[in-house]
C-alpha positions in Angstrom: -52.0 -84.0 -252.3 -48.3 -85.5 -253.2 -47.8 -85.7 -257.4 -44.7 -88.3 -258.6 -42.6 -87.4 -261.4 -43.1 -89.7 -264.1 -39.2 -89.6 -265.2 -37.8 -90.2 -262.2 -40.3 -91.1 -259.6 -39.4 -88.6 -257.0 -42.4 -87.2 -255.0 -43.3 -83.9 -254.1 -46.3 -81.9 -252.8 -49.1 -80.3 -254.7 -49.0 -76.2 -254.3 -51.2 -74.1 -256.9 -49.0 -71.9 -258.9 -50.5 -68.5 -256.8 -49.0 -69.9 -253.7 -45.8 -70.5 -255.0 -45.9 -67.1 -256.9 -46.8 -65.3 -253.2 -44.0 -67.6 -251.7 -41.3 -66.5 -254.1 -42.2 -62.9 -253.7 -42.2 -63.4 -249.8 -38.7 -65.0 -250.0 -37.2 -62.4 -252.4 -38.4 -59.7 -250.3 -36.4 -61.3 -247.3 -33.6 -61.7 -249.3 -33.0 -58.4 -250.2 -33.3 -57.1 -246.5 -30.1 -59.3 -245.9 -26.9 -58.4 -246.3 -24.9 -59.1 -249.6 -22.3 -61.3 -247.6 -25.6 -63.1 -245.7 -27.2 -63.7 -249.4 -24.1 -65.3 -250.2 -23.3 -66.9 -247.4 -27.0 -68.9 -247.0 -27.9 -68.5 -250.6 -25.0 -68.7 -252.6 -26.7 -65.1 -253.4 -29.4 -67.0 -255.5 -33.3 -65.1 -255.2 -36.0 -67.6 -255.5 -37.5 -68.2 -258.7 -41.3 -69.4 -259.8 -38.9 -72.0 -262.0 -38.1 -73.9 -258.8 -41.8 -74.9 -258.8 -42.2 -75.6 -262.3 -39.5 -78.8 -262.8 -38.7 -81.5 -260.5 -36.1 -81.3 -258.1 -34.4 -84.6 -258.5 -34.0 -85.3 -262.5 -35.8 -81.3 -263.9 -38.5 -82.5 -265.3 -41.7 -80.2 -266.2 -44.7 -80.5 -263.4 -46.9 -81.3 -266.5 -45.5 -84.8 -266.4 -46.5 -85.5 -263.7 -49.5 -88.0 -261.5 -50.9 -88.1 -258.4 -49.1 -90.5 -256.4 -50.4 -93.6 -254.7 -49.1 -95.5 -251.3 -45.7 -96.5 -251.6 -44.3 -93.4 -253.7 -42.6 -92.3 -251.2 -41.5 -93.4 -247.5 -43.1 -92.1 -244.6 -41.5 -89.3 -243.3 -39.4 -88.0 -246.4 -38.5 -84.8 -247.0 -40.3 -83.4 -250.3 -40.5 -80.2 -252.4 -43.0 -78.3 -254.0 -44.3 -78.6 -257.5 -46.5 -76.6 -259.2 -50.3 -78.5 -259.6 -53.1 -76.7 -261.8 -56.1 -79.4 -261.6 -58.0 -79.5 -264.8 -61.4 -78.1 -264.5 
């Protein structure tokens, strides 16, 4: 499922807040089997961070304002990011 920020429109994908939890520690455990000068180098020596998942890329705003997005959001074959998508039960 894509959700579209209601600020700015951008679209990203849906991931439930455990999977970008396990995906940040996966990435931070790489990370810190590379090099200092290889963090730097492709990271700019930045770890991941749940906060990445939790605002939208393009204009920062919080994955609470967000909807599910309808055809024409977002071009086919656009690259998107993840954002953070509790559904209410």
């Amino acid at each position: 499922m894509n959700r579209t920020c209601n600020k700015c429109g951008w679209v990203h994908f849906a991931v439930t807040r455990e999977h970008a939890e396990e995906e940040v520690r996966r990435f931070n455990e790489y990370f810190d089997g590379l090099t200092e000068e290889k963090q730097q180098d492709y990271y700019s020596g930045n770890k991941s961070s749940i906060k990445s998942y939790e605002k939208c890329f393009c204009c920062g705003n919080e994955y609470t304002n967000f909807r599910e997005s309808v055809d024409g959001d977002c071009p086919v074959g656009c690259t998107i990011q993840p954002i953070i998508y509790q559904p209410e039960e």
